[in-house]
C-alpha positions in Angstrom: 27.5 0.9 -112.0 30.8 1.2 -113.1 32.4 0.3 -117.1 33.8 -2.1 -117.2 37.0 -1.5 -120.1 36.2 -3.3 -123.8 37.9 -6.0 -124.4 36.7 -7.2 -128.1 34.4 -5.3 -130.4 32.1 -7.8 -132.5 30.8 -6.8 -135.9 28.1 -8.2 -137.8 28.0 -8.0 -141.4 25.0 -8.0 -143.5 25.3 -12.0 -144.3 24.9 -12.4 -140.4 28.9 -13.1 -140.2 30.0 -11.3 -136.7 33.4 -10.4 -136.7 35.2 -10.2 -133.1 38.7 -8.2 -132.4 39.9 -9.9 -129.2 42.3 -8.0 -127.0 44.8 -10.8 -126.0 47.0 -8.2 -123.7 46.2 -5.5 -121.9 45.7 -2.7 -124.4 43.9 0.6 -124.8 39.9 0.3 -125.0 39.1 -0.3 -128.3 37.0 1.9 -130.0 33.5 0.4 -130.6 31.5 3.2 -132.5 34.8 4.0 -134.5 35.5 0.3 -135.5 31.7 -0.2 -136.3 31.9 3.7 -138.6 34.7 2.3 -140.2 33.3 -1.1 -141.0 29.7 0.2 -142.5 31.6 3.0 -144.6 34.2 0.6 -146.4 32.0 -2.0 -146.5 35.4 -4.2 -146.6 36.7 -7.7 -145.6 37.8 -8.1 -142.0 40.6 -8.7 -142.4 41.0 -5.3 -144.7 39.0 -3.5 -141.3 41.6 -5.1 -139.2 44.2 -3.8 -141.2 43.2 -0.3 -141.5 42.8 -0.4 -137.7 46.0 -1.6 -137.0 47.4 1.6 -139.7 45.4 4.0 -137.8 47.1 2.3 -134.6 44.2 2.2 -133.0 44.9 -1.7 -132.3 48.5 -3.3 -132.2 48.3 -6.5 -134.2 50.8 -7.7 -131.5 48.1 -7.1 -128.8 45.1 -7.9 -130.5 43.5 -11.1 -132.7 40.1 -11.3 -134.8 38.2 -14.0 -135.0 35.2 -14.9 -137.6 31.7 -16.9 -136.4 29.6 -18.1 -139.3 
C-alpha cells in the first residue's frame, strides 16, 4: 500500500472548529504531526497557525489556502 502525498492537514480545536490547510499547487507534503505540535502548544487563532507556518516556510501562502468548518 503505497502513501499517498498530503494534501491538506485538518485541525480541530477544542470548540469542535476543524481547521483545513488546502494545498492548491503542487507543494511539499505538509507536515501533519508538526502543524498539529504547533497548533496544541500556541493554542492560537488559525489564522495566527497559518502564519507562523508560512514564517517557518513550511507552507508558501502562494501555494496553499485554509479553510474554517463550524
Amino acid at each position: 500500500m503505497c502513501a499517498s502525498p498530503q494534501t491538506h492537514a485538518t485541525l480541530r480545536t477544542s470548540s469542535n472548529i476543524a481547521v483545513k490547510i488546502v494545498r492548491r499547487k503542487s507543494f511539499d507534503r505538509i507536515s501533519y504531526g508538526t502543524i498539529q505540535s504547533l497548533w496544541q502548544l500556541s493554542h492560537a487563532s488559525c489564522e495566527l497557525v497559518f502564519s507562523h507556518l508560512a514564517a517557518l516556510r513550511m507552507i508558501d501562502t502562494n501555494e496553499h489556502s485554509i479553510q474554517i468548518f463550524y
